[in-house]
C-alpha positions in Angstrom: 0.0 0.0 0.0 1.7 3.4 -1.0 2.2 5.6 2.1 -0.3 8.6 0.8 -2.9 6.5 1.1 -4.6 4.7 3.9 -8.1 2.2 4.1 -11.3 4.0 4.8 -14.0 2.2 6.3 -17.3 4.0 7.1 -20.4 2.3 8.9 -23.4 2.0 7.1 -21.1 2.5 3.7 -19.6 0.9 0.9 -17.3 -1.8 2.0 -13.7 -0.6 2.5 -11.6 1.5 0.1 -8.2 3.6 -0.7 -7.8 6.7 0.6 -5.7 9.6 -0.1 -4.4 10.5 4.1 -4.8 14.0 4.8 -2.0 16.0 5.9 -2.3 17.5 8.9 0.0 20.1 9.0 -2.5 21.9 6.2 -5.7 22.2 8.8 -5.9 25.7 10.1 -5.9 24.2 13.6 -2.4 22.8 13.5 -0.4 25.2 15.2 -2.8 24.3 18.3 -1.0 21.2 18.5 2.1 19.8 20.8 3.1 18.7 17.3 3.7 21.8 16.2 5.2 23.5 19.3 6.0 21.6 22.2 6.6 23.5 24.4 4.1 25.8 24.1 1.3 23.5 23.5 2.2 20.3 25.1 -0.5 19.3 28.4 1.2 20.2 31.4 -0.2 18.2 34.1 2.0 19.9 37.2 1.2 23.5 35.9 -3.1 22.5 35.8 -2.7 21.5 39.4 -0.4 24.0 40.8 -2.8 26.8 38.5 -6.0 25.7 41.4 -6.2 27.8 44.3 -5.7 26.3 47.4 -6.5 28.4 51.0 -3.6 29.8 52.9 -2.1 28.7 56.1 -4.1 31.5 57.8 -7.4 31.8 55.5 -10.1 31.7 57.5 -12.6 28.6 56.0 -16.3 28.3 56.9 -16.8 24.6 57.3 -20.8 23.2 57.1 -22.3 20.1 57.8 -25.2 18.2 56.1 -27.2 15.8 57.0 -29.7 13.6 54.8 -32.7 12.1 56.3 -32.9 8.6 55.4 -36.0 8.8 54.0 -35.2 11.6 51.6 -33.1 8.6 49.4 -35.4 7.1 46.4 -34.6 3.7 45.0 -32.3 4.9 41.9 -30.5 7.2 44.4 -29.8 3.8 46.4 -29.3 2.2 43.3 -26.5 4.4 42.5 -24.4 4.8 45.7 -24.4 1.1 45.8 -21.2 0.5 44.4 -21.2 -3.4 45.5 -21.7 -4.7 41.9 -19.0 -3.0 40.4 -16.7 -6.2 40.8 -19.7 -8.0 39.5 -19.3 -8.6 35.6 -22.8 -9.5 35.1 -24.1 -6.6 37.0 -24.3 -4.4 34.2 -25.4 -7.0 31.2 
């Protein structure tokens, strides 16, 4: 298969066929991308964590608790914050 082209396959289509590939550098978007510039655009986990404020040593924080009556649950609220079945693979078949 020459390297300009590529198999396309689209559900609900004609069966596979030969594609020309597009080149990516051409989309108007492409500068967006770590591809382009690293450094500028590559995802920074450190600088998304260290950019959320946290309170200071002396902030004053107002703390509140909640209670829920029991009764105030329904069934698909139960259902939900039951989170036995997750090791279950049949629970969600």
């Amino acid at each position: 298969m020459p390297g300009d082209k590529c198999i396309l396959q689209l559900r609900g289509a004609c069966p596979p066929f030969f594609s020309p590939k597009y080149d990516l550098k051409r989309h108007p978007n492409y500068r967006y991308t770590a591809e382009a510039d690293k450094q500028k655009n590559a995802f920074d986990l450190d600088r998304l964590i260290n950019r959320r404020r946290r309170p200071g040593l002396n902030e004053a924080c107002t703390m509140y608790e909640v209670t829920v009556p029991d009764d105030a649950l329904t069934e698909e609220d139960e259902d939900i914050l039951n989170y036995d079945d997750i090791d279950d693979p049949d629970a969600f078949a």
